[in-house]
KEMIMAR-59040 format. One record per residue (C-alpha): residue number from 1; residue in one letter; chain; x, y, z. Coordinates in Angstrom, 3 decimals, padded with zeros to 6 digits, always signed. Example, Ala and Ser with C-alpha at 12.3 -4.5 7.8 and 13.67 -1.06 7.14 Angstrom:
2
+------+------+-------+----------+----------+----------+
| resi | resn | chain |        X |        Y |        Z |
+------+------+-------+----------+----------+----------+
|    1 |    a |     A | +012.300 | -004.500 | +007.800 |
|    2 |    s |     A | +013.670 | -001.060 | +007.140 |
+------+------+-------+----------+----------+----------+
//
This chain:
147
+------+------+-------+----------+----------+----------+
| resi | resn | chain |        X |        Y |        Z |
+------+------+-------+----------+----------+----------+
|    1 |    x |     A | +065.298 | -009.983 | -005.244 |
|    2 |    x |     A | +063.824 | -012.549 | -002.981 |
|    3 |    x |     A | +066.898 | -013.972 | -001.699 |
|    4 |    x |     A | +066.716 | -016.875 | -004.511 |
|    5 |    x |     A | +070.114 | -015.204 | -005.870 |
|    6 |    x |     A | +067.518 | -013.802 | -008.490 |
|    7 |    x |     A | +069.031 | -011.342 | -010.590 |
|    8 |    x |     A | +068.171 | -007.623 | -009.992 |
|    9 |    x |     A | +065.433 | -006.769 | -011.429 |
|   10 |    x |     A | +065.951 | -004.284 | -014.514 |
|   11 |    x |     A | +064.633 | -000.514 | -014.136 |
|   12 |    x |     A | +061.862 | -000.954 | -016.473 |
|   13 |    x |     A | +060.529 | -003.341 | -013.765 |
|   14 |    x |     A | +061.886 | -001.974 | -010.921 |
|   15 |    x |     A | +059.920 | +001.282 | -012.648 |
|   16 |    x |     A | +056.666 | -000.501 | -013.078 |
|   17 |    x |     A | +056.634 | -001.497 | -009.612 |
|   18 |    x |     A | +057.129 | +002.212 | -007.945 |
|   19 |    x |     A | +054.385 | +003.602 | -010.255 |
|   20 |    x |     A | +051.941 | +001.189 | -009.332 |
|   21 |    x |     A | +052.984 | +001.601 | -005.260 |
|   22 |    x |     A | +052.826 | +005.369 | -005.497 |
|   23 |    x |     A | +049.617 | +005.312 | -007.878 |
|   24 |    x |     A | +047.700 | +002.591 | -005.224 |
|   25 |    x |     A | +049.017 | +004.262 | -002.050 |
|   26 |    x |     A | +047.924 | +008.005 | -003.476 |
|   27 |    x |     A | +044.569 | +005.926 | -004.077 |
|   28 |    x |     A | +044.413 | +004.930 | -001.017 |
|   29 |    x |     A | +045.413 | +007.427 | +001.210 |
|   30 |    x |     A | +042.826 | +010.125 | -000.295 |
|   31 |    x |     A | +040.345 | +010.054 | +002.803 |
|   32 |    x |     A | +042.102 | +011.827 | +005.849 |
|   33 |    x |     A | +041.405 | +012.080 | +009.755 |
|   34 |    x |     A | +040.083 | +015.347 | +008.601 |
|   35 |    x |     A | +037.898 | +014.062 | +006.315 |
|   36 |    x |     A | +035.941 | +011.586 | +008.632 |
|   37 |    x |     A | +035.818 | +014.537 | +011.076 |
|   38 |    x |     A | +034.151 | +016.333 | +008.863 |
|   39 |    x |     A | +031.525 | +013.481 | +007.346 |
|   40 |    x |     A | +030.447 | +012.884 | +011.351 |
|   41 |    x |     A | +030.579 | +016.190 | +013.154 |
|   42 |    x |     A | +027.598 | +014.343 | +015.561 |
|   43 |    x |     A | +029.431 | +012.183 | +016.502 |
|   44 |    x |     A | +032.251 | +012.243 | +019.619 |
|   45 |    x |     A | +035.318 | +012.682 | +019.621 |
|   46 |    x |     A | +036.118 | +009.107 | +020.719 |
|   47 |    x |     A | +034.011 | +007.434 | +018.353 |
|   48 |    x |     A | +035.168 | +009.288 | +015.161 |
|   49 |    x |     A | +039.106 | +008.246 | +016.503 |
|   50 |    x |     A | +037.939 | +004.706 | +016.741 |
|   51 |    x |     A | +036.073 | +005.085 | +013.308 |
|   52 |    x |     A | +039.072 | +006.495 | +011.812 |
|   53 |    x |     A | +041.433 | +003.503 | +013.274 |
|   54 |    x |     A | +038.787 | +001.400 | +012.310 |
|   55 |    x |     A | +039.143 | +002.844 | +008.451 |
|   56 |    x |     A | +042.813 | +002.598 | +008.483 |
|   57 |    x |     A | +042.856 | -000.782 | +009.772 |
|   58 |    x |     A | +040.446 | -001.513 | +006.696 |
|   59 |    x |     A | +043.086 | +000.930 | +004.140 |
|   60 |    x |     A | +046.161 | -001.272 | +005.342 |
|   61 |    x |     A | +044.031 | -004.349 | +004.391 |
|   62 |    x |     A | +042.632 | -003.568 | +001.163 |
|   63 |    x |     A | +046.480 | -001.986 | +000.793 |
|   64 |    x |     A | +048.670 | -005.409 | +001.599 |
|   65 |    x |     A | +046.103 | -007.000 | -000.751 |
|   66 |    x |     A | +045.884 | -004.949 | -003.643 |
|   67 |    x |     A | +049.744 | -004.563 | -003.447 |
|   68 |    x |     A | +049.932 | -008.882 | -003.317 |
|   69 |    x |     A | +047.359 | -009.190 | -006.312 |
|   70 |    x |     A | +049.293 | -007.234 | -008.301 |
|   71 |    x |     A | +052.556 | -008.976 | -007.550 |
|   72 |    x |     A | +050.703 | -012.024 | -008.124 |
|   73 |    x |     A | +049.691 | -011.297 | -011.338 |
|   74 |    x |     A | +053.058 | -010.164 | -012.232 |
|   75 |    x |     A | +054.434 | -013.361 | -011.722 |
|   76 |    x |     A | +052.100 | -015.504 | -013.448 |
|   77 |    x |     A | +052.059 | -013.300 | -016.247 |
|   78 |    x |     A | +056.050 | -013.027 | -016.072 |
|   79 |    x |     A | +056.080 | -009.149 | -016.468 |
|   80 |    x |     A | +059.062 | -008.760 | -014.922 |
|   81 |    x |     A | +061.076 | -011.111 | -016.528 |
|   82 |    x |     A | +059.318 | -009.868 | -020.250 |
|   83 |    x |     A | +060.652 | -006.206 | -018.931 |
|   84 |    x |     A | +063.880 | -007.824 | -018.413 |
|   85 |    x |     A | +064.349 | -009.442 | -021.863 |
|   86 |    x |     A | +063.126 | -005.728 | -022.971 |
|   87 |    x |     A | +065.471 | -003.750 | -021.424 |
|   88 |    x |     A | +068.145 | -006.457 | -022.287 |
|   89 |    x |     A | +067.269 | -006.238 | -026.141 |
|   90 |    x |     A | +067.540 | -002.735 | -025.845 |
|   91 |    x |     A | +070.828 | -002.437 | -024.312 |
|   92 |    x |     A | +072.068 | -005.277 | -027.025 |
|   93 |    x |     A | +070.137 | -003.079 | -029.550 |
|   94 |    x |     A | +071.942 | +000.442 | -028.848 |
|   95 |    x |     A | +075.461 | -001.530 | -028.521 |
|   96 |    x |     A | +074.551 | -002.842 | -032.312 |
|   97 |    x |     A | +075.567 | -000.431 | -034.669 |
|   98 |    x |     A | +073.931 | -002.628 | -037.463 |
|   99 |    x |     A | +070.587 | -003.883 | -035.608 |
|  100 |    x |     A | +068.480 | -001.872 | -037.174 |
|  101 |    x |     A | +069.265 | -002.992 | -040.542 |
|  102 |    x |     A | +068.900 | -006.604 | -038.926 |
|  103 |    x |     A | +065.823 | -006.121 | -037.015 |
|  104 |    x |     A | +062.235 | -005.399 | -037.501 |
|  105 |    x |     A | +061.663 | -002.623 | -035.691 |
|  106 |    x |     A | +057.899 | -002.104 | -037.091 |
|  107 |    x |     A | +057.035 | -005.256 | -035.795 |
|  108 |    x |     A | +058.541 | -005.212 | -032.407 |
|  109 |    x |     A | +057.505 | -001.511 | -031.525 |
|  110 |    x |     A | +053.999 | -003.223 | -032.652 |
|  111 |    x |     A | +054.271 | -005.867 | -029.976 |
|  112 |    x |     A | +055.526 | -003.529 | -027.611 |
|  113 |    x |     A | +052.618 | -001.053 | -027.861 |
|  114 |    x |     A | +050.330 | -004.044 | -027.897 |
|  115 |    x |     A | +051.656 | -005.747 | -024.556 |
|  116 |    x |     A | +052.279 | -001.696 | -022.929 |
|  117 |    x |     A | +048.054 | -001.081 | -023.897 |
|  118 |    x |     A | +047.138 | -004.432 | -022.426 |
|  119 |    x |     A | +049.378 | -003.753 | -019.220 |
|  120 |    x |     A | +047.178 | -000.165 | -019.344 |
|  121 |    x |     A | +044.241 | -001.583 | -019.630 |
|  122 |    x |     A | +045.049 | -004.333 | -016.523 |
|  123 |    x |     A | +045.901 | -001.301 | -014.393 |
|  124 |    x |     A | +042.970 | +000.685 | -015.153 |
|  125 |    x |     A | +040.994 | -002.226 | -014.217 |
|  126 |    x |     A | +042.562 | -003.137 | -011.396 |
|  127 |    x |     A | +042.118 | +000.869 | -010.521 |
|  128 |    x |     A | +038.648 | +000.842 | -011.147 |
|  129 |    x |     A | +038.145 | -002.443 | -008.922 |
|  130 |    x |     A | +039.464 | -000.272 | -006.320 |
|  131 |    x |     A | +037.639 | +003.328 | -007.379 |
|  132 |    x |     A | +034.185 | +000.717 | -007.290 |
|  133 |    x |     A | +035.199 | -000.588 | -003.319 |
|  134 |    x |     A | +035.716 | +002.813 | -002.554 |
|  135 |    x |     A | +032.601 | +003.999 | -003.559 |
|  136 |    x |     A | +031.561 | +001.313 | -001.395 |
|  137 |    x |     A | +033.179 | +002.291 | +001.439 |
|  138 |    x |     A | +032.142 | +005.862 | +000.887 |
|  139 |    x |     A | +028.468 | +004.865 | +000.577 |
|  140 |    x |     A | +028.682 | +002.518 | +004.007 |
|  141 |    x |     A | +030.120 | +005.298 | +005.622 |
|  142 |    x |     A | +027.353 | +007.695 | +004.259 |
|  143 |    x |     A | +024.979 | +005.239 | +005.563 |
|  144 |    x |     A | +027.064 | +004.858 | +009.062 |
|  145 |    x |     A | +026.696 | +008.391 | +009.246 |
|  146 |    x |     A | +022.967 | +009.147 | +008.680 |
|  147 |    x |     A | +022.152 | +006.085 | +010.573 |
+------+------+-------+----------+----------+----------+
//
C-alpha cells in the first residue's frame, strides 16, 4: 500500500515482490569485506576499508535503483494489479463448483504460461543487466588492483 487507501496487494504479488528482493539482494551482496581483502593484499589496511565503503556505497546505489526499475516497470506494465485479478479469479474459481464446465481452462492456463515466461524472461534480463555491470565492476576492480 502506498497510503492511497490502495487495496492490499494479493500474495501472488506480494510473492513476486520478495523473490525478486531476496534474488537482487543475494546478487548483490556476493562480494564481501573478505573478498576485497583478498583481491588487494598490497594494499593497506586503510585503503582496502575505504575501497570497501567505497564498493558498498556503489552496491546500495546500483541496489535502490535496480529495486526502483523494477517497481517501475511493474507499474507501467500493471503486474500487480494482473496478479490481483489472478488470484481473484482463482479464489472465484475454487468457490465455483461449476466453473470448470463454464470456463476455458486450456486457454487461460495458455495465457497464464505465456504472461509467467515473458515475466521470466524480463527477470532474466534484468538479471543479466546486472550479472554484465558486475562483470564490470569486477574487471575495474581487477584493473584498480594491478594498476
Amino acid at each position: 500500500m502506498d497510503g492511497r487507501g490502495d487495496p492490499p496487494m494479493s500474495s501472488r504479488h506480494s510473492n513476486l515482490k520478495k523473490s525478486f528482493k531476496l534474488g537482487i539482494r543475494s546478487l548483490l551482496t556476493a562480494f564481501s569485506k573478505e573478498d576485497v581483502e583478498k583481491a588487494f593484499p598490497t594494499i593497506t589496511n586503510s585503503e582496502r576499508e575505504s575501497l570497501y565503503l567505497m564498493f558498498v556505497q556503489v552496491i546500495k546505489s546500483l541496489h535502490e535503483n535496480i529495486e526502483e526499475e523494477f517497481e517501475s516497470i511493474c507499474q507501467e506494465t500493471k503486474a500487480g494489479k494482473t496478479l490481483d485479478i489472478i488470484e481473484q479469479l482463482v479464489e472465484e474459481h475454487n468457490l465455483d463448483v461449476l466453473a470448470a464446465d463454464k470456463t476455458d481452462i486450456g486457454g487461460i492456463r495458455e495465457k497464464i504460461l505465456k504472461a509467467k515466461k515473458d515475466e521470466i524472461q524480463y527477470l532474466t534480463n534484468l538479471l543479466q543487466k546486472v550479472d554484465d555491470h558486475n562483470s564490470v565492476m569486477k574487471a575495474r576492480i581487477e584493473s584498480l588492483k594491478t594498476s
